[in-house]
N, C-alpha and C positions, 0 to 999 in steps of 0.2 A: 536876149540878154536880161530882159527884165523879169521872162516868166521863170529862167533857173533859179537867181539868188532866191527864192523862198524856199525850194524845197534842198537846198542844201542842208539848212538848220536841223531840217525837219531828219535829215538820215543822221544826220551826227544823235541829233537825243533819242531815235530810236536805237542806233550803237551804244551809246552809254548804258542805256536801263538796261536791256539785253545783257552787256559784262556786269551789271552790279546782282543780277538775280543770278545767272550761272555761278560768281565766286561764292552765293550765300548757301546754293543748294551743293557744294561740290564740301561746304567744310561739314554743311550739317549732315550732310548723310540721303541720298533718293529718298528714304521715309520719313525724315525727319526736316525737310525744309521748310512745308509747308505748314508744320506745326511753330516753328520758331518764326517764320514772319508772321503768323496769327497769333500767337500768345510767346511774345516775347517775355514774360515778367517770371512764368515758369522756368525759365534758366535759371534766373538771381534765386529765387525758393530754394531750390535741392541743395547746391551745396548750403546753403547758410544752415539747415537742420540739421546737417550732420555734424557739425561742432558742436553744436549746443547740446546734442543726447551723449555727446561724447562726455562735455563736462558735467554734468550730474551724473552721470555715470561713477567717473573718476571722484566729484565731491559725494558720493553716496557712499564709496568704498574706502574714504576717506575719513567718513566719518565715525563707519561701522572699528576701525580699526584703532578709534580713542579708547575704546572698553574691550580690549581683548578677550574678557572670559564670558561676552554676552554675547546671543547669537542674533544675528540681523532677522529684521521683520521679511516673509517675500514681498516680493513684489506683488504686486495684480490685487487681486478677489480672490479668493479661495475658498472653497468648503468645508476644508480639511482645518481641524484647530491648528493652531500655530503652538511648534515648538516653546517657545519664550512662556510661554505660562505656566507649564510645568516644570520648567525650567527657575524661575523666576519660586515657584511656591518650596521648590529644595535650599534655599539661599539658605543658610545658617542665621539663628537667631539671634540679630546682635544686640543679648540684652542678658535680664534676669528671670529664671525660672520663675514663677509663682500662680496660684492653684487661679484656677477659672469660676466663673460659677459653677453650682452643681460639681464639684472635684476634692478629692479626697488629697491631704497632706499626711503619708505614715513616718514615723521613723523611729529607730531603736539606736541609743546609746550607751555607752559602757565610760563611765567615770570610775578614773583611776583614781581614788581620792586617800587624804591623808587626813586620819580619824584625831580632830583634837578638839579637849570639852573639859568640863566639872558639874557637877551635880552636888546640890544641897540637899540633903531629906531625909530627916524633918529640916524646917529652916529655921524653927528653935530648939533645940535638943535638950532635953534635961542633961545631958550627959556633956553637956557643954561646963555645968560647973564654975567654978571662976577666972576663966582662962578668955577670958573678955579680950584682950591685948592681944591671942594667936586665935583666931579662927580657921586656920588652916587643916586642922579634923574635920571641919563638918563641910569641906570640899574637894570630895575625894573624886584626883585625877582617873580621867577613863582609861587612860592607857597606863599608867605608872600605877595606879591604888584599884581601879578595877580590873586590871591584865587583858584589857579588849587589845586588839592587833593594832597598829600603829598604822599600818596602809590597808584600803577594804576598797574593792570593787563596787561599785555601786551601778544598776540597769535601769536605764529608765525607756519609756515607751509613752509616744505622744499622738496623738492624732489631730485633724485637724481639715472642718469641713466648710469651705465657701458658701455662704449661700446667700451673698451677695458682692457686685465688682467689687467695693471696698469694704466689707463684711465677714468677719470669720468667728469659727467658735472652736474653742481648742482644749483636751484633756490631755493632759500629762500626769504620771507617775512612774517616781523615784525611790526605790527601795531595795534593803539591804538585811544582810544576818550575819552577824560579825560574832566569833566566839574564839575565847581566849580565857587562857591560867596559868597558877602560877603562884608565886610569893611575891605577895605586894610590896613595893619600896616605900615607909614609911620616913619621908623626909622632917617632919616637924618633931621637934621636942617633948611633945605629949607621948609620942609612940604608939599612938594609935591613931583611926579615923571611922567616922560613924555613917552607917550608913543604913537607914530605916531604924529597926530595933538592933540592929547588931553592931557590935565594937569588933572591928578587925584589927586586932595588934601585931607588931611585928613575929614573922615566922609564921602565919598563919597560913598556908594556903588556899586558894580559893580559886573557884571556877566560874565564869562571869559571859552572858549572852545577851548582844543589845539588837531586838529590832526594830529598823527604820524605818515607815512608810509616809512618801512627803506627793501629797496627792494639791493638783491644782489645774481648776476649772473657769473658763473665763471666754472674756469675748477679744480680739483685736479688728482695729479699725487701721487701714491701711489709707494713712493721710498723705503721702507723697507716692507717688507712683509711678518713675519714668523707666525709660529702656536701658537705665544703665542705673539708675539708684531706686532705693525706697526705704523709704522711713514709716513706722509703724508704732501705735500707739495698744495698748493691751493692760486690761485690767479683770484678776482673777481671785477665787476665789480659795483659799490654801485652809488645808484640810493634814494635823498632823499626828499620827500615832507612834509614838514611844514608849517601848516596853524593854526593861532591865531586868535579867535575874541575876542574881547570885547567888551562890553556894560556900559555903564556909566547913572546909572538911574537917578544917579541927572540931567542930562541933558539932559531928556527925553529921554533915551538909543538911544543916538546917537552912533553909531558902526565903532568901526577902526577895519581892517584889517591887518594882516601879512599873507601874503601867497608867500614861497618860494622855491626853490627847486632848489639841486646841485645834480654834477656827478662828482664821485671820483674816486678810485680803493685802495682796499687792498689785502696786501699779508700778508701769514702766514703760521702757521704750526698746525699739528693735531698729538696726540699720542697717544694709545692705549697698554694696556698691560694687557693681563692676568692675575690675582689675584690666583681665585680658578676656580673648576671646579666642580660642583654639579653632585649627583648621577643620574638625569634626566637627565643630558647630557647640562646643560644650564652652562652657564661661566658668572661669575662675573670679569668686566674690571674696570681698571680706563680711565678717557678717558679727554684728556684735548687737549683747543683750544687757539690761541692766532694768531690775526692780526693785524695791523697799516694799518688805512686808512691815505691816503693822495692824492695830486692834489686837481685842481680847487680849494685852498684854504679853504680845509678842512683837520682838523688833529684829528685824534681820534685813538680809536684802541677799539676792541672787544676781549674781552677774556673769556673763560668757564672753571671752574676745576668741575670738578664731576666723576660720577662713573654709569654704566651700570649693567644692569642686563638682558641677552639673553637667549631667549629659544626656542630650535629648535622645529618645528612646523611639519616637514616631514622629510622623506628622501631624498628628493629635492632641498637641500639646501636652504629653505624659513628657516626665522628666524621672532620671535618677540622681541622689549627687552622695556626695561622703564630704562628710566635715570634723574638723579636728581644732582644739583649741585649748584653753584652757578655765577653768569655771569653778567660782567661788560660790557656793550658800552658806550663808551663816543665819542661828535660829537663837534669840534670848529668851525663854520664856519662866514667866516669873507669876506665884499664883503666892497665896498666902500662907500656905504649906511648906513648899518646895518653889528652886527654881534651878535649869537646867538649861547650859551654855553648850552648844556643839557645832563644829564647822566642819564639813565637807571641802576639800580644796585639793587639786590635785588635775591632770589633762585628759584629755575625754576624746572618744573616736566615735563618730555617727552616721549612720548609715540611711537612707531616706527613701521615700517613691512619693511624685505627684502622681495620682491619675484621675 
């Protein structure tokens, strides 16, 4: 009786262990049991990593898909360049053309201008007389008293070369050949008007040629500079020949001359600003100008309002643009002899290349 009760215990927990290893090896698999009761912690591992590559995954293409028109980074290491930088280097310019260092500024313009002026000369006439109270003889209208044309084309051609970030130096010239005749309209009471040695009276016909040339040389400093504005500061130096003939056929076209020519300098300012920015990558600016000449007794001033249209040409920073506006000169110039009032005014079309 006494030697049994011990070893009953002993079969019952060999039966238990025995059922607890056969149900472990029957779920995990013949090959796989013996790996699960030795590293048990490799279960818990596998599944938890596949959630996690799932969601960076899912936040990766999540994230790519904020900027629809940009293309995602790969994955990995790669040898091969990545898309995105060439990609990235075609993006459109979102700003304002203007010249690099080392870079040329051309451009040609056609001002459609309306000719209006008077000319004194002499600016004391003996033929003046006692007529003290009308001086209106000895300022004979360009277009009414000398038959020049009343609207004149006028071309100009500028250039303009960086040769440093905020540094530029720029020539322009503006000129013109205006010829017209006719029978003068003598408006004043006298019935005449003088002009050099000659008295043209009414009925007289006469044939009359004025040419223009308005030359100016200077520096601009480019004082604000962003991606969408710029203001510019420019000071030059104006250089101007005016030459008049006339012909008088009542008197066997005997011919007076004016031929003169001053040096002045104006200063001013230039300003640019971005408007829009088209899908080619081109910008529409406004772009406005405004100077005052003065010295050597001349006073005038030049000014432009209009608006640009640029479009980039490479990825070289070369640009084209066309601009159009509208643009006043006006020139007084007054010497102890003579003195001789004219304005240019009228809208202008212009055509340009950076490169």
């Amino acid at each position: 009786m006494l030697r049994r009760i011990p070893s009953t215990p002993l079969v019952c927990l060999a039966v238990f262990i025995s059922t607890i290893l056969l149900t472990a090896s029957w779920a995990a698999g013949p090959d796989e049991s013996l790996d699960m009761l030795l590293k048990p912690n490799q279960v818990a591992s596998v599944p938890t990593a596949v959630p996690h590559r799932a969601k960076s995954v899912r936040a990766a293409s999540k994230s790519a898909a904020v900027l629809p028109g940009l293309l995602p980074y790969p994955a990995g290491i790669s040898k091969v360049k990545s898309p995105c930088a060439s990609y990235v280097a075609c993006l459109p310019f979102l700003g304002l053309p203007s010249p690099r260092v080392g870079q040329w500024e051309m451009s040609a313009q056609a001002l459609f201008a309306r000719l209006r002026g008077k000319i004194q000369w002499p600016r004391y006439s003996q033929y003046f007389g006692n007529f003290q109270w009308d001086d209106s003889a000895l300022w004979p209208d360009l277009t009414d008293q000398l038959q020049l044309p009343a609207h004149q084309t006028a071309g100009q051609f500028m250039a303009r070369y960086q040769f440093r970030p905020n540094w530029g130096m720029r020539f322009s010239v503006l000129g013109f050949e205006a010829n017209g005749g006719g029978w003068p309209s003598v408006n004043n009471w006298i019935g005449y008007y003088v002009f050099g040695n000659q008295i043209i009276t009414y009925g007289q016909q006469v044939q009359s040629k004025w040419k223009h040339t308005y030359y100016r040389l200077g520096l601009v400093y480019d004082a604000i500079q962003t991606g969408v504005a710029k203001a510019s500061v420019f000071a030059d130096w104006v250089h101007v020949d005016d030459r008049i003939d006339l012909w008088n056929v009542y008197s066997g076209f005997y011919t007076q001359t004016f031929s003169q020519n001053t040096d002045s300098a104006i200063v001013g300012l230039e300003f640019q600003k971005c408007l829009a920015v088209m899908r080619n990558g081109g910008t529409f600016s406004s772009d406005l100008k405004g100077g005052v000449i003065f010295l050597d007794d001349v006073e005038g001033w030049d000014a432009e309002l209009g608006g640009r249209y640029s479009i980039p040409l490479n990825a070289g920073g070369r640009w084209g643009y066309v601009k159009g506006g509208y643009r006043v000169v006006q020139l007084k110039k007054s010497r102890s002899d003579w003195v001789f009032h004219n304005t240019l005014e009228g809208g202008f079309m212009e055509f340009g290349f950076i490169f």
